[in-house]
MIKOLVO-718949 format. One record per residue (C-alpha): chain; x, y, z. Coordinates in Angstrom, 2 decimals, decimal comma, padded with zeros to 5 digits. Last residue first. Example, Ala and Ser with C-alpha at 12.3 -4.5 7.8 and 13.67 -1.06 7.14 Angstrom:
@kette->A | east->013,67 | north->-001,06 | up->007,14
@kette->A | east->012,30 | north->-004,50 | up->007,80
END
This chain:
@kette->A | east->108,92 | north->165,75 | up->085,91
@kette->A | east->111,57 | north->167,57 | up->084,82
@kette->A | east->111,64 | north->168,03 | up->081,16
@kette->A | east->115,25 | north->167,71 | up->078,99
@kette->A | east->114,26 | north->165,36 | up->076,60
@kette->A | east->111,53 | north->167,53 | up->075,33
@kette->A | east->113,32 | north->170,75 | up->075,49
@kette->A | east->116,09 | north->168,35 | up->073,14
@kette->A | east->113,37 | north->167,26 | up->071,22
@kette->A | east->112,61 | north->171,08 | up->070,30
@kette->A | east->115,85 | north->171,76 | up->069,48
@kette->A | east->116,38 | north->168,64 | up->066,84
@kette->A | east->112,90 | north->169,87 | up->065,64
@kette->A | east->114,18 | north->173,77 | up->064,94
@kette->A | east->117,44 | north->172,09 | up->063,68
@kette->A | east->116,03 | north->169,99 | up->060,95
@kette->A | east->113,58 | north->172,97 | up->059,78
@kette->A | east->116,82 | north->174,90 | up->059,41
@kette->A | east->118,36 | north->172,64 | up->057,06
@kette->A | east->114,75 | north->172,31 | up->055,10
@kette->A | east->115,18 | north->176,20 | up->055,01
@kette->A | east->118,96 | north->176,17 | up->053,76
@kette->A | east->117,93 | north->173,48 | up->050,90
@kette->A | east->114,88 | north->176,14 | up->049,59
@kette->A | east->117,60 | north->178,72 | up->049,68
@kette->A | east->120,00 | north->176,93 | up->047,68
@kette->A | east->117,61 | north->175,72 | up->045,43
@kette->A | east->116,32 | north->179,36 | up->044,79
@kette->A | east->120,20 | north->180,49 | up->044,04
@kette->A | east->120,56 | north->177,89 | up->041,57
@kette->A | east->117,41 | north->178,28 | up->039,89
@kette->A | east->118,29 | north->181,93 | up->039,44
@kette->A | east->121,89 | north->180,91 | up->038,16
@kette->A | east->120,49 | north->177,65 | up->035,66
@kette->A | east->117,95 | north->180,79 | up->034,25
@kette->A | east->121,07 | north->183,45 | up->033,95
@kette->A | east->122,86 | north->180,63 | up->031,74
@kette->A | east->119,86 | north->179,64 | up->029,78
@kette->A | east->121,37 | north->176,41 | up->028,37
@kette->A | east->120,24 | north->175,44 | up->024,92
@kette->A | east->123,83 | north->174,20 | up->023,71
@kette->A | east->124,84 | north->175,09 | up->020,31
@kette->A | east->123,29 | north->173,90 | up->017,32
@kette->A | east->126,33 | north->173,97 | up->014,40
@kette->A | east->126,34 | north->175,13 | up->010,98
@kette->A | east->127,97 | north->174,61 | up->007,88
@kette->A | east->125,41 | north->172,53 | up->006,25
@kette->A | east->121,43 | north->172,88 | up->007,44
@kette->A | east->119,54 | north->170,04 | up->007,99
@kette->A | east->115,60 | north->171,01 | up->008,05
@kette->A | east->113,33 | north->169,00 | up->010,16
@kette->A | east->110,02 | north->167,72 | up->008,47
@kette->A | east->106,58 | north->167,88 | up->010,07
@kette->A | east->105,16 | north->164,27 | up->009,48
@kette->A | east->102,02 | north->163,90 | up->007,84
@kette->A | east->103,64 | north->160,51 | up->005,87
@kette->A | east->106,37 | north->159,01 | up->007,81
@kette->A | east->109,08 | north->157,34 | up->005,05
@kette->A | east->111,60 | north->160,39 | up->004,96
@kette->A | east->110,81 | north->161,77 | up->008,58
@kette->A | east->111,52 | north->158,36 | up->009,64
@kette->A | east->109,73 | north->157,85 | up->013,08
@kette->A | east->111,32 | north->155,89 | up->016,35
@kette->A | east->108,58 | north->154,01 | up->018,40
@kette->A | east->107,40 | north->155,45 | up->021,38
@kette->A | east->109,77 | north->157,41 | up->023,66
@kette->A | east->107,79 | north->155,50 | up->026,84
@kette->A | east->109,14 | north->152,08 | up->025,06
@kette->A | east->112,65 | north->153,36 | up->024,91
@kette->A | east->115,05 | north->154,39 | up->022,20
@kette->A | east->118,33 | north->155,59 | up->023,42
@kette->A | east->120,21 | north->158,65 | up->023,38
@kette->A | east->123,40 | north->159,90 | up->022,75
@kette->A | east->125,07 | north->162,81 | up->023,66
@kette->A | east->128,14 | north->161,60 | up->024,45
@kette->A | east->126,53 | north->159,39 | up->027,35
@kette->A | east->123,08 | north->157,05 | up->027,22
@kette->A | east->120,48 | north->159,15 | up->027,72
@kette->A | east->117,57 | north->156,87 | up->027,39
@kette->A | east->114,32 | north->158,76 | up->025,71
@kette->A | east->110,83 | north->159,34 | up->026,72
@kette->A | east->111,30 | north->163,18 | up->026,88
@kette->A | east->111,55 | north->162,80 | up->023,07
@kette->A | east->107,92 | north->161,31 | up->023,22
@kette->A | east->106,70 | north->160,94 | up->019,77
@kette->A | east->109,93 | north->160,63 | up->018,40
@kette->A | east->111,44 | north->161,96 | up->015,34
@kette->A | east->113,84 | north->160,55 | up->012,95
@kette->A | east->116,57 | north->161,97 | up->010,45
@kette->A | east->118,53 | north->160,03 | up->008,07
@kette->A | east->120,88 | north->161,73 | up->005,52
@kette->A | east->119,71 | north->161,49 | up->002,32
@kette->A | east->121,98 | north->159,33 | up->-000,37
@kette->A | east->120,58 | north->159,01 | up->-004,36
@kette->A | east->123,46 | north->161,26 | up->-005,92
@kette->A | east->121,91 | north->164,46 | up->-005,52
@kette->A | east->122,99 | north->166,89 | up->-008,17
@kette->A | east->124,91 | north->169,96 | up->-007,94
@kette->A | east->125,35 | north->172,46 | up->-010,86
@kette->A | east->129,29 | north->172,68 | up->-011,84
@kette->A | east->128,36 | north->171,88 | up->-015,41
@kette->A | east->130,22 | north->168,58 | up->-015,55
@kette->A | east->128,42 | north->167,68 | up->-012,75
@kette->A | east->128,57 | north->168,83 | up->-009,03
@kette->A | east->127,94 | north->166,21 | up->-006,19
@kette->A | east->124,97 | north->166,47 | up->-003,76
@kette->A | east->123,89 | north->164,84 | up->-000,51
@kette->A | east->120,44 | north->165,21 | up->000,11
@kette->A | east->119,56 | north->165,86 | up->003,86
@kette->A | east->115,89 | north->167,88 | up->002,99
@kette->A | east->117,77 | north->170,87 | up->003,58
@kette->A | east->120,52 | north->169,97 | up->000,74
@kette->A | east->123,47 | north->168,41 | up->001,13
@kette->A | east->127,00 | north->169,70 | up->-000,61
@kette->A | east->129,65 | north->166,97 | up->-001,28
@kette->A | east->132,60 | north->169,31 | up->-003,10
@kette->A | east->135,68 | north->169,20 | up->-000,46
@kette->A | east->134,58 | north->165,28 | up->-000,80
@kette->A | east->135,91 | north->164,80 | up->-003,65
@kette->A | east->134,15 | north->161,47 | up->-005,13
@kette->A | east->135,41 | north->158,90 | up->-006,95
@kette->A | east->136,55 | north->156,93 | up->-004,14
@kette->A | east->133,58 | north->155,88 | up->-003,04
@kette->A | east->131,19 | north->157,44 | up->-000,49
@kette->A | east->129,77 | north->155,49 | up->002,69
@kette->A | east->126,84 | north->156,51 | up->004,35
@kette->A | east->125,84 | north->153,62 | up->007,17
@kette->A | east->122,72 | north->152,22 | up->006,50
@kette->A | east->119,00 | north->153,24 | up->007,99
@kette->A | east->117,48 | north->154,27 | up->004,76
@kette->A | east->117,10 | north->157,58 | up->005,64
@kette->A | east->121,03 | north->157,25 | up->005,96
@kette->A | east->123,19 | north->156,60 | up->009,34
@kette->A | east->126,23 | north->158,16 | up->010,67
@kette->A | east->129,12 | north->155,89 | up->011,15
@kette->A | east->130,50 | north->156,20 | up->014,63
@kette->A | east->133,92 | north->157,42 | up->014,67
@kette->A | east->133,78 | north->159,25 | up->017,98
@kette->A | east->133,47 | north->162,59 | up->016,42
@kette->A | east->130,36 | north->161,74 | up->014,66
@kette->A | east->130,63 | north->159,41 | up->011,03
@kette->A | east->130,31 | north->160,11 | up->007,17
@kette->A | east->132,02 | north->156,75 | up->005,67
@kette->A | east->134,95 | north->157,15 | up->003,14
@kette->A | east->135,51 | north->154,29 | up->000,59
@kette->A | east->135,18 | north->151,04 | up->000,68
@kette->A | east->137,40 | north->149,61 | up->004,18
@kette->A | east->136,19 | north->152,88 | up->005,51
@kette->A | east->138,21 | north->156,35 | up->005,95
@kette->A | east->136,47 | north->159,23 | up->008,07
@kette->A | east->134,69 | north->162,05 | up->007,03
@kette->A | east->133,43 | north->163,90 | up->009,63
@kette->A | east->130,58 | north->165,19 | up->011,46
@kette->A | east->129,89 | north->167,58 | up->014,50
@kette->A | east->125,96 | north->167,34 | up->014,15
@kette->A | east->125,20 | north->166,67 | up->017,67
@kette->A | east->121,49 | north->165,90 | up->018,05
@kette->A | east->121,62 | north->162,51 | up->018,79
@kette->A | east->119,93 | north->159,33 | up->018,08
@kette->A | east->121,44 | north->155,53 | up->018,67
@kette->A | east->121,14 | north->152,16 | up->016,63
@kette->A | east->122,41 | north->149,22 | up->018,34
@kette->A | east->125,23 | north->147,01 | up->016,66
@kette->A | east->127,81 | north->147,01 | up->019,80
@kette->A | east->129,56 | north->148,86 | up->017,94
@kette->A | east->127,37 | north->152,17 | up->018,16
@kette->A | east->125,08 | north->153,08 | up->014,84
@kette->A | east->124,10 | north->156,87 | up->014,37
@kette->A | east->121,23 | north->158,06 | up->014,17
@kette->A | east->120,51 | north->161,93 | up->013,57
@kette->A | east->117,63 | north->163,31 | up->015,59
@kette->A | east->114,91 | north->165,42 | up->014,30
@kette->A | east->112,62 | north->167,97 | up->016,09
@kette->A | east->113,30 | north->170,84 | up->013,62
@kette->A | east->116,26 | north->172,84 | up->012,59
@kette->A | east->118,86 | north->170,35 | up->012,32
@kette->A | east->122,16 | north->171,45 | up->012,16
@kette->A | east->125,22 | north->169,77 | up->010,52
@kette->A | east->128,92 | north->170,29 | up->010,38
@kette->A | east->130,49 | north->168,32 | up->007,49
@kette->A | east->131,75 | north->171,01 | up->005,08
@kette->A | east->133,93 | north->172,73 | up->008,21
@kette->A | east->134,02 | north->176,64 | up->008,29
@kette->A | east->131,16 | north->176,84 | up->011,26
@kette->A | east->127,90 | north->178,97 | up->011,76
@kette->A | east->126,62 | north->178,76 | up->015,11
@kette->A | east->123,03 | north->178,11 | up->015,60
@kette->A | east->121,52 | north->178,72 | up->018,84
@kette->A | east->119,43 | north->176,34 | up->020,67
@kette->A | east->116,62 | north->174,64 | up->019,81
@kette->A | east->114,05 | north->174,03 | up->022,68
@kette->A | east->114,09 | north->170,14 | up->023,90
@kette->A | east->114,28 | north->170,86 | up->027,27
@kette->A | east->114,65 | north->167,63 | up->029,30
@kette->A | east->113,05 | north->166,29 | up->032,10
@kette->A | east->114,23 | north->164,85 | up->035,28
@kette->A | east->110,95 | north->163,09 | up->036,88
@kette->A | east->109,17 | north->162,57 | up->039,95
@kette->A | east->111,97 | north->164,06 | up->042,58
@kette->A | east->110,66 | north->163,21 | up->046,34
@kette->A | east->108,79 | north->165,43 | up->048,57
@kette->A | east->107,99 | north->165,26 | up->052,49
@kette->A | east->105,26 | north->163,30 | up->054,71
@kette->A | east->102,75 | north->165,77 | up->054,37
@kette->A | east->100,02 | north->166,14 | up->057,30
@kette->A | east->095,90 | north->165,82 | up->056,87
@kette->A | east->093,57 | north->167,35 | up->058,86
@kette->A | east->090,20 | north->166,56 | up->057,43
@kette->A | east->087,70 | north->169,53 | up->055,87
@kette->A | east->083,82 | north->169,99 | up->055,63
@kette->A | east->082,85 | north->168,45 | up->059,16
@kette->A | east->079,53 | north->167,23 | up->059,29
@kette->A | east->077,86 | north->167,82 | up->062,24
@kette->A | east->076,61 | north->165,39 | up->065,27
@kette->A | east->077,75 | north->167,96 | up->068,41
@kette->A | east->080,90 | north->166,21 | up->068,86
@kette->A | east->081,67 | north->166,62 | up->065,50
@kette->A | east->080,82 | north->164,33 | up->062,57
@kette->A | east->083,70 | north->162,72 | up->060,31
@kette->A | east->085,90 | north->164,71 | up->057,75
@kette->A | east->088,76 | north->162,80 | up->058,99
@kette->A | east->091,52 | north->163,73 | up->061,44
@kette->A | east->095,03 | north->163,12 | up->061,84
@kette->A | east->095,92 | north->161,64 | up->058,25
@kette->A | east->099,23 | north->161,11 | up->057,08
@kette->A | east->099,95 | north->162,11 | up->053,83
@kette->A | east->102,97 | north->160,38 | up->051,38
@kette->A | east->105,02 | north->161,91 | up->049,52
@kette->A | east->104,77 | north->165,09 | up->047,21
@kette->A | east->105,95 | north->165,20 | up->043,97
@kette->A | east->109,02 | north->167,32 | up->041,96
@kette->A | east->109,83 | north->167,74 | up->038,61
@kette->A | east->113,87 | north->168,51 | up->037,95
@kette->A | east->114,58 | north->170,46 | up->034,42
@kette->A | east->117,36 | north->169,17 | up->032,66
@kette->A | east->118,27 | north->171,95 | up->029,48
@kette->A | east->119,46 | north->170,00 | up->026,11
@kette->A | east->122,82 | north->169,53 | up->024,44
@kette->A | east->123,00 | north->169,62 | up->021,04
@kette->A | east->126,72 | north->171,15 | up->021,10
@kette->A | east->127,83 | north->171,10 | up->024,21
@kette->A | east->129,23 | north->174,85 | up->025,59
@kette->A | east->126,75 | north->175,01 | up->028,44
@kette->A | east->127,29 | north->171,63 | up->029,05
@kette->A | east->128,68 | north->172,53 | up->032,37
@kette->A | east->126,44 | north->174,79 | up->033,84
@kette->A | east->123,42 | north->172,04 | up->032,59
@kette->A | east->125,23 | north->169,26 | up->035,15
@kette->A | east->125,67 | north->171,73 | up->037,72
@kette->A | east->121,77 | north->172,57 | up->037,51
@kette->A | east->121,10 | north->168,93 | up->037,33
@kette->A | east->123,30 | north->168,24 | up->040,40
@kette->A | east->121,43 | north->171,48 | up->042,57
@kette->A | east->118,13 | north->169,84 | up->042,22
@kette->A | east->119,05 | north->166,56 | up->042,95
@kette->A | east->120,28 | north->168,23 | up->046,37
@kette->A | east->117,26 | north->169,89 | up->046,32
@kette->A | east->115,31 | north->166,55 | up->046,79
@kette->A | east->118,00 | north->165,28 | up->049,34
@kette->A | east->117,32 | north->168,48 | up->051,30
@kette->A | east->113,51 | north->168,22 | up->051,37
@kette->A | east->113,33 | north->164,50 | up->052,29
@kette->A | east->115,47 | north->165,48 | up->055,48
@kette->A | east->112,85 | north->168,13 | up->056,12
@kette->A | east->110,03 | north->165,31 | up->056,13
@kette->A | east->112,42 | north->162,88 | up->058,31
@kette->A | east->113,15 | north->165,48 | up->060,80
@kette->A | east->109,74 | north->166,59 | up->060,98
@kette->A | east->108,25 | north->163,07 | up->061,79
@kette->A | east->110,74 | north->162,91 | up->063,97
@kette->A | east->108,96 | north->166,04 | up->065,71
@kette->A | east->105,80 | north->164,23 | up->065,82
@kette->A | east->107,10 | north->161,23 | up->067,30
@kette->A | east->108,81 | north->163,47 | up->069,69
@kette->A | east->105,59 | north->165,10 | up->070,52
@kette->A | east->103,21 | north->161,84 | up->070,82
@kette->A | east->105,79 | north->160,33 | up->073,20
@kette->A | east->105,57 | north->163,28 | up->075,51
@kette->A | east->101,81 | north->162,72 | up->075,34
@kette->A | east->102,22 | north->159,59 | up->076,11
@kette->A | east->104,35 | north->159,99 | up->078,99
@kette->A | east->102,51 | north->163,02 | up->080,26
@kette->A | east->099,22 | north->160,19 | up->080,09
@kette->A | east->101,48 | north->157,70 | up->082,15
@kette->A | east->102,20 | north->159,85 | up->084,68
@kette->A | east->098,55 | north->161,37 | up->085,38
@kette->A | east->097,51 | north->157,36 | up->085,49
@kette->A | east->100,34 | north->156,91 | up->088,25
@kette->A | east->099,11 | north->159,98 | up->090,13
@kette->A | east->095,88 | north->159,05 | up->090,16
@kette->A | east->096,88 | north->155,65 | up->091,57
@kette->A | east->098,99 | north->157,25 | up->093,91
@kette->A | east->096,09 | north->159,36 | up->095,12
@kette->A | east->093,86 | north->156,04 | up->094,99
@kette->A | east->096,13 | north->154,28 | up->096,90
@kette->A | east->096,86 | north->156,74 | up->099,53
@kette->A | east->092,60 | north->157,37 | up->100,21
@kette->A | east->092,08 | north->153,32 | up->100,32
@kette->A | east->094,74 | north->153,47 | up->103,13
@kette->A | east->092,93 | north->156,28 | up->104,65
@kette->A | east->089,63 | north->154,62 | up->104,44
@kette->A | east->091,14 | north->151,59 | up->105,95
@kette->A | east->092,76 | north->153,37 | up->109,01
@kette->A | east->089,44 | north->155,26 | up->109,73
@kette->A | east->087,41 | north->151,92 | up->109,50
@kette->A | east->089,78 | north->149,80 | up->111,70
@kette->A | east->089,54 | north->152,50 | up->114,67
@kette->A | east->085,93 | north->152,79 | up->114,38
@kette->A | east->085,69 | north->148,94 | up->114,82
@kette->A | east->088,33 | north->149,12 | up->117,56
@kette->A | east->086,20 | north->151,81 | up->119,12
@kette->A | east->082,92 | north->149,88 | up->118,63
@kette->A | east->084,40 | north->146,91 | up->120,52
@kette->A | east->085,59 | north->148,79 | up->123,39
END
């Protein structure tokens, strides 16, 4: 009797030990679908976020190529080019030793998206375009006329759309915007009344000239001012076609003062027209479209693959 309620207790307790090791199998089994499960959608996110990156960098893209459609007629203006970098990498797996004790000669590594680096500008000529005004100035070279703002800072530009405009002493060469325009020696040119300035010619080294009694010009000790930078890519654009000095432009350079400096010739009665490739901006439009409909797609392919994910039966 005894050794039949012994055998009795042993059978149920192996069978209780037998259901709690199934459900404990069961449990573990559970909790490794939920991490892997977890591992996918973080991986998908991760695909969301790197297409998402994608899109706002073509974005950019497609606002600089707008913004170069539409200065197309400028004169001066310059072609912005974007410059893109990647993020960040996440590593998966490092070049460690395999299971069987080699080397392994390349990581996994996955990209974490693309950001713009840089906006650059073009600073190509562009076409010349002759004009019937006395005052309208291109510089062929790498100059920059200054001109001085009100609030007292000195600013470059390659817009040579003068005129002369009435000063308090006589009549000051400005821009359109009434800024005066400044000489090599970095003041304002101002002309007195003596002259007619239907006769002012300047030469290609930015001399202005007045006829004598012999109708032969001759300079009358004013050069128009133009400076070089180092780093033209380094400069602030400030509006109107203006741009600033900055410390990554490097300092500003006098081609009248700068020795071994390759001097920019002004040229009188013409304009520089915009540099703007308009078939270029067009293909680059169309590419940026395209990359911005893939990263689009990219988004949905991972929203529809987190969806299967939410959606498993277990």
């Amino acid at each position: 009797m005894v050794g039949q309620y012994n055998k009795g207790a042993a059978e149920a307790v192996h069978e209780m030990v037998g259901q709690y090791n199934k459900g404990a199998a069961e449990a573990v089994r559970k909790i490794v679908r939920a991490v892997i499960n977890i591992r996918e959608v973080y991986e998908m996110v991760r695909s969301l976020w790197t297409a998402a990156t994608g899109m706002i960098a073509q974005q950019t893209n497609i606002d600089t190529i707008a913004n170069n459609l539409a200065n197309v007629n400028t004169q001066g203006y310059k072609t912005q080019v974007n410059e893109f970098k990647s993020l960040l990498y996440q590593t998966l797996q490092t070049e460690t030793t395999s299971a069987n004790g080699e080397q392994k000669p390349i990581g996994a590594q996955v990209g974490l998206g693309v950001r713009n680096s840089a906006i650059t500008s073009i600073f190509r000529e562009g076409n010349l375009y002759a004009s019937d005004s006395e005052t309208a100035f291109a510089i062929d070279g790498k100059g920059f006329f200054a001109v001085r703002a009100g609030d007292g800072n000195t600013y470059y530009t390659r817009n040579g759309d003068l005129k002369f405009v009435l000063a308090s002493n006589g009549n000051m060469l400005a821009d359109s915007d009434g800024r005066p325009v400044l000489s090599s020696a970095g003041q304002p040119i101002i002309l007195g009344s003596q002259y007619v300035l239907s006769s002012i010619t300047v030469t290609k080294d930015g001399q202005l000239c007045y006829p004598d009694a012999n109708r032969n010009p001759q300079p009358i000790g004013i050069t128009i001012g133009v400076f070089q930078f180092n780093n033209p890519n380094g400069l602030e654009k400030m509006g109107d076609s203006l741009y600033s000095q900055t410390a990554a432009s490097g300092q500003v350079l006098n081609e009248a003062t700068t020795p071994n400096l390759e001097r920019s010739n002004i040229l009188q009665k013409y304009l520089e027209g915009s540099n703007v490739q308009v078939v270029d901006e067009m293909v680059n439009m169309i590419t940026a479209q395209r990359a911005y409909e893939l990263n689009s797609k990219a988004i949905i392919a991972s929203d529809e693959m987190l969806q299967q994910a939410n959606n498993l039966r277990r």
